[in-house]
Backbone as numpy.savetxt, mean C-alpha at the origin, in Angstrom:
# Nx Ny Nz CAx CAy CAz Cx Cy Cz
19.90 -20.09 -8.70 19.31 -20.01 -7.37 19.48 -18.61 -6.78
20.67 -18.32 -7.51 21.10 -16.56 -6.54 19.91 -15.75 -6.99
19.47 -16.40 -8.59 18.83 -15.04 -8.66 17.24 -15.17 -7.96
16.80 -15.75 -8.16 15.60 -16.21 -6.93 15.50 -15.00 -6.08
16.31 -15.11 -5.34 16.53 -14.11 -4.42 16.14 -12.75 -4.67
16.35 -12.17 -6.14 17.07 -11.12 -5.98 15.67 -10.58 -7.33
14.58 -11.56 -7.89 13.53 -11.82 -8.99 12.03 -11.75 -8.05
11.63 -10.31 -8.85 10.08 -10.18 -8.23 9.28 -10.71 -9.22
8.00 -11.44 -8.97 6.81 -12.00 -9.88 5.57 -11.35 -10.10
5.15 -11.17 -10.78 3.82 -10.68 -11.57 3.36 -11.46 -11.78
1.55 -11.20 -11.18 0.04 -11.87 -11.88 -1.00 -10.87 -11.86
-1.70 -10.83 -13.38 -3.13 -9.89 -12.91 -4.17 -10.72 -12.36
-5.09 -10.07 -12.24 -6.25 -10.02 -10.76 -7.33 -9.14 -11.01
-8.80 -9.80 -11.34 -9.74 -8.48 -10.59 -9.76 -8.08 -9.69
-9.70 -6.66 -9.70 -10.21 -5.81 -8.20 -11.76 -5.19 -8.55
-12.00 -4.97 -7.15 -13.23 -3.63 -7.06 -12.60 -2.78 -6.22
-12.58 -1.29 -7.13 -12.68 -0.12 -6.62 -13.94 0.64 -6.21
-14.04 0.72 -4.42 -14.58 1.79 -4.09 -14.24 3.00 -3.94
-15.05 3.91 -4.45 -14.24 5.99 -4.57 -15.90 6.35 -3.36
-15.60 6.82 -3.15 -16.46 8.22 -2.30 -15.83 9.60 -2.00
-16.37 10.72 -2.60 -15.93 11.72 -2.36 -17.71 12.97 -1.80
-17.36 12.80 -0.69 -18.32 13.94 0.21 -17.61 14.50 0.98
-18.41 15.09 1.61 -18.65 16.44 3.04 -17.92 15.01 4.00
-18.85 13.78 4.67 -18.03 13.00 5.69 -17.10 12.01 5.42
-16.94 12.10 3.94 -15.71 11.00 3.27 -14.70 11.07 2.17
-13.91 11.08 2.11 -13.12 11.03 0.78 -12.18 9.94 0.79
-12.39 8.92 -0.35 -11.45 7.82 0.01 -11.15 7.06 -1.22
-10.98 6.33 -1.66 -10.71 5.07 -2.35 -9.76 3.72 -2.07
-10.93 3.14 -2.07 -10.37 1.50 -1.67 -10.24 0.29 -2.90
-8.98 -0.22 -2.68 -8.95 -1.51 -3.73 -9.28 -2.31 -3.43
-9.83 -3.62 -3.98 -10.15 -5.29 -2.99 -9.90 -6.02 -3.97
-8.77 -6.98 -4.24 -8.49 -7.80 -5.27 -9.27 -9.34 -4.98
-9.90 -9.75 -5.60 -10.47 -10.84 -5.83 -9.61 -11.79 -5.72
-10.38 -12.95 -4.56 -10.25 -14.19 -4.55 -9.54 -14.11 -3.08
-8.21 -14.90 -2.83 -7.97 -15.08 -1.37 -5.86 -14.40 -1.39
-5.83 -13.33 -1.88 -4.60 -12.79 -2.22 -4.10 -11.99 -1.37
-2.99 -12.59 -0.72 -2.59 -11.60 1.02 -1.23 -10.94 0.58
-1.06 -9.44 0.93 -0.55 -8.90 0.50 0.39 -8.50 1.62
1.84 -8.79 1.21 2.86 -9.02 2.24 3.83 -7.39 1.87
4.65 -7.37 2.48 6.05 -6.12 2.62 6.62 -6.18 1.42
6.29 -4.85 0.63 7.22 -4.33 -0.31 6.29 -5.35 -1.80
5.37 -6.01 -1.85 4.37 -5.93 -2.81 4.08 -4.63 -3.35
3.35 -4.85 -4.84 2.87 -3.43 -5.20 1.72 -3.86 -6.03
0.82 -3.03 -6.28 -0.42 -3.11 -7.14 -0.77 -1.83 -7.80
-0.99 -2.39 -8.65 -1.30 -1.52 -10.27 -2.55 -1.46 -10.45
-3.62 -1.22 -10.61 -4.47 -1.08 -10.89 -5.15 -0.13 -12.37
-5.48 -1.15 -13.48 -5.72 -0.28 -14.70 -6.34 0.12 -15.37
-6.45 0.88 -16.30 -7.83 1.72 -16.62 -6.89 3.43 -16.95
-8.62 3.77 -16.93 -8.31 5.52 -16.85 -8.89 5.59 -15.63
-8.21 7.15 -15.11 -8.28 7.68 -14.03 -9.82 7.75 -13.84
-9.88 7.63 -12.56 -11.94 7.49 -12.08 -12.10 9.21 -12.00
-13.33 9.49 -11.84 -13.32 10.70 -11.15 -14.88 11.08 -11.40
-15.34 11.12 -9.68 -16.54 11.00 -9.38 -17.18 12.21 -8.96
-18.60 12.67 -9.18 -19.41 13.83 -8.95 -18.96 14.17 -7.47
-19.02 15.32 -6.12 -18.92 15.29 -5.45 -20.23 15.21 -4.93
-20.33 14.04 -3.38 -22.05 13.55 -2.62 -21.72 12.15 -3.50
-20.82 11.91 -4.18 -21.21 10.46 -4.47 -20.57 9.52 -4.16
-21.15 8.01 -4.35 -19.99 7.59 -3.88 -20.15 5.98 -5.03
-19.08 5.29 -5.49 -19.43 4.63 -6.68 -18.05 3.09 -6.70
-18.42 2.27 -7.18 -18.11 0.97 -7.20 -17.66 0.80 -8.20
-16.24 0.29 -8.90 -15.98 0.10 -10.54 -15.15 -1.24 -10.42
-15.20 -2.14 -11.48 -14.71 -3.41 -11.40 -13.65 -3.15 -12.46
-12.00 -3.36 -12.21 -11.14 -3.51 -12.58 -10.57 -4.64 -13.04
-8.98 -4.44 -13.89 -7.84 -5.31 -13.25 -7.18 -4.92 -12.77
-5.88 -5.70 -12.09 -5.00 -5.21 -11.52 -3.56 -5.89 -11.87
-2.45 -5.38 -11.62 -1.02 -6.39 -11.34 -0.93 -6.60 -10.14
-0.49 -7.49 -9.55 0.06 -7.64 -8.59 1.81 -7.96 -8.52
2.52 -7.11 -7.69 4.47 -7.60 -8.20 4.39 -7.95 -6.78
5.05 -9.24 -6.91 5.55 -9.56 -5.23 6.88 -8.59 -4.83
7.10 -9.03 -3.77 8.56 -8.51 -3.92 9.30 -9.34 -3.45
10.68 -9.24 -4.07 11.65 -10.42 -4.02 11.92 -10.49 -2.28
12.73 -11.72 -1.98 12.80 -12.05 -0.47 14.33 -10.92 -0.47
14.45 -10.56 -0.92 15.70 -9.35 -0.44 14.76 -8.18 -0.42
13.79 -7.97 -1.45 13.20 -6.59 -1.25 12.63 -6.70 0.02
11.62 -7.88 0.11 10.47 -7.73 1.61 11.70 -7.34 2.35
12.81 -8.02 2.78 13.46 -8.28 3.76 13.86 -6.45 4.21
14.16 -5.60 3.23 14.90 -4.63 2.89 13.03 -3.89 3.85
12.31 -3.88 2.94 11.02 -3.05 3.35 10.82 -3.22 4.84
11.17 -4.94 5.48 10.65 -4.65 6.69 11.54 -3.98 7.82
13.22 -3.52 7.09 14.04 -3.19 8.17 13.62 -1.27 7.74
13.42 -0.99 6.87 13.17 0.30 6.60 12.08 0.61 7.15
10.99 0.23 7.32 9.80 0.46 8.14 10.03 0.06 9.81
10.97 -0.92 10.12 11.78 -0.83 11.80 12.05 0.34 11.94
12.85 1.35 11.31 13.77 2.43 11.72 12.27 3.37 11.44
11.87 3.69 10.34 10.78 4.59 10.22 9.39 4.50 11.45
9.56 3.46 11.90 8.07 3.07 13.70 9.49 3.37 14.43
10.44 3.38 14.28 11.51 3.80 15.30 11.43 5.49 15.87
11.38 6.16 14.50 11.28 7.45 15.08 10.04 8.09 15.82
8.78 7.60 15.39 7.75 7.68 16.40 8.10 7.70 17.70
8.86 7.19 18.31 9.64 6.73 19.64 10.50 7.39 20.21
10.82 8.33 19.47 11.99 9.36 19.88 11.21 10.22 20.93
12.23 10.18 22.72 11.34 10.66 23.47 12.84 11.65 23.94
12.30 12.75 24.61 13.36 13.23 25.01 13.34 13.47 26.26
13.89 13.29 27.68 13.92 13.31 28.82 15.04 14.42 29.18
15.00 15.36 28.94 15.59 16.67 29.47 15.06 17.05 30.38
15.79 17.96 31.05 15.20 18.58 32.42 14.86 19.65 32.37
15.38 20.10 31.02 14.49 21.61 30.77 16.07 22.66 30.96
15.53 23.63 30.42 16.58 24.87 31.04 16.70 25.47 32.37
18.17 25.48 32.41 18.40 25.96 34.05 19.06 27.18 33.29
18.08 27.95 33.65 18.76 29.48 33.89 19.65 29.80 35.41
């Protein structure tokens, strides 16, 4: 049972990759098929060879993918590390300035 805890799981998955690379876009997006919600400290693989598209274009390729969950200690771990990391956004400083 301890290790439960402590054991991430793997399944592959089709994705579609969208790439666009122009003048008003440069991007690439994954979309894994079917109804797969992707929670804290998950990871995805996506495989193949590297894409690499004309520039003005923009192009659609059907993959697989892995999907690794992450164990309930990892999520747990990802969502206090991302607390402190939206923490520093927040850092305000209320000084009064220099008194000469």
């Amino acid at each position: 049972m301890a290790l439960a805890f402590l054991t991430a799981t793997s399944f592959e998955t089709p994705c579609t990759i969208t790439v666009e690379q122009s003048s008003e876009h440069f991007h690439a997006h994954v979309e894994l098929d079917g109804e797969i919600t992707m929670e804290p400290g998950d990871k995805v693989r996506v495989h193949g060879a590297p894409i690499q598209i004309p520039f003005g274009t923009r192009q659609v390729f059907e993959r697989r993918a892995t999907v690794t969950r992450a164990s309930p200690l990892a999520r747990a771990m990802t969502k206090v590390a991302a607390y402190f990391d939206l923490a520093e956004l927040y850092e305000v400083s209320f000084n009064a300035g220099r008194i000469k």
